[in-house]
N, C-alpha and C positions, 0 to 999 in steps of 0.2 A: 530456476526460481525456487524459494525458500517460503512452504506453507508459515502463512503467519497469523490468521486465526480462523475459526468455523462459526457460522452461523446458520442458525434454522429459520426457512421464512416460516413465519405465522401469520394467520390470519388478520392480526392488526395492524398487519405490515406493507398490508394490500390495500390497491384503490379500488374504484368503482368498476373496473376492467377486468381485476382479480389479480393482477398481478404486482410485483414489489415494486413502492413508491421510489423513483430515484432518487427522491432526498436521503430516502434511510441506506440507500446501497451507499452512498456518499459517507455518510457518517461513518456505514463500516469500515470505510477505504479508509478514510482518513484516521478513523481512531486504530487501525491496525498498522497501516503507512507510521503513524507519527511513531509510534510502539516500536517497531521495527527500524526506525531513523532512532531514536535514541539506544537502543542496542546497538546498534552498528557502528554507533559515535560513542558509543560509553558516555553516558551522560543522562539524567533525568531533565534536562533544557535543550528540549526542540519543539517549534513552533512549525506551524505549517506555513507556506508562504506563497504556495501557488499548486495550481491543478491544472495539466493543459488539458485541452481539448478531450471530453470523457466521452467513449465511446458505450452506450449499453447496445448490445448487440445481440441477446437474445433475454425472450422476458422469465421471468421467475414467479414461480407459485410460489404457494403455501402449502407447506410439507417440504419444500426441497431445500438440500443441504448447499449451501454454498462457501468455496473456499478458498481463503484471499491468498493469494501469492504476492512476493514483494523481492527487488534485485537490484541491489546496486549500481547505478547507471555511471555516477563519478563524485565527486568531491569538490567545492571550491574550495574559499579560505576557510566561511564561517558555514558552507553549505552541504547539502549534497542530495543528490536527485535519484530518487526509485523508480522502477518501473514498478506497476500495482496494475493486479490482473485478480480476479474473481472470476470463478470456474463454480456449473451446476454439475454438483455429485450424484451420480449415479449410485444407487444403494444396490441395486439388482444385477448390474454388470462390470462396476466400477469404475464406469469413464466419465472423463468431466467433457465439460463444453466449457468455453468462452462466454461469459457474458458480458462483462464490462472489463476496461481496462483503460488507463492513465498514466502518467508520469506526473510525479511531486515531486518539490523542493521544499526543503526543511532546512532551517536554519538554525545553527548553536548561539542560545543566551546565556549571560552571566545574571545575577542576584537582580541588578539592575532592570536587566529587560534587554538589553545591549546587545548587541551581535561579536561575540569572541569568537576567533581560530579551532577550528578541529583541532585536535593533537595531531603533530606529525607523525605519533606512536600509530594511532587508529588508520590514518592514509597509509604507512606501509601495511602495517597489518592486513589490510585488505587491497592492496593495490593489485593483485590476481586475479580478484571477485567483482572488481567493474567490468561493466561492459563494455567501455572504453580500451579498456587497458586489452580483452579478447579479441579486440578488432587490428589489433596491432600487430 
């Protein structure tokens, strides 16, 4: 997997429990997810289209670093699916943990709104880099 952005939890990031709100680990998934689906598509037109089942699986202070990983799963016509995984950074030892993790689908638009074709340049290009393509 491919780090694809850092964030710091802070205190206004936290609920009544002290720990990070899942809507804002959401946000981060998704505004790094879509960032990472438009690099990988060469394109500034990708929407999100879906988030399956999001696992948060350990909680998150204020102070810790968290950092999203992202990996190509496959490609449709006009699509393509990441895995998206967020890990708490260890500053003292270096190791991360798992805390949340998901698979999204991004989908390529034209000017319109429309849903256009990947290039079949971008599917070779990465056709090594799915996880698909490694189970083969």
């Amino acid at each position: 997997m491919k780090l694809i952005s850092t964030h710091m939890c802070k205190e206004n990031d936290c609920g009544y429990h002290g720990s990070l709100f899942g809507g804002t680990m959401l946000s981060w998934l998704d505004e790094a997810a879509v960032s990472f689906a438009c690099q990988t598509c060469e394109t500034p037109r990708m929407v999100t289209v879906s988030m399956d089942k999001v696992e948060f699986l350990k909680p998150v202070r204020a102070g810790q670093i968290i950092k999203i990983y992202g990996e190509l799963v496959s490609f449709g016509r006009t699509s393509c699916i990441l895995d998206i995984e967020a890990r708490r950074h260890s500053t003292y030892n270096l190791s991360e943990k798992v805390v949340c993790r998901t698979k999204m689908k991004f989908v390529r638009l034209d000017g319109d709104g429309e849903a256009v074709p990947i290039t079949s340049y971008v599917k070779e290009k990465h056709k090594n880099e799915s996880i698909e393509n490694k189970d083969r």
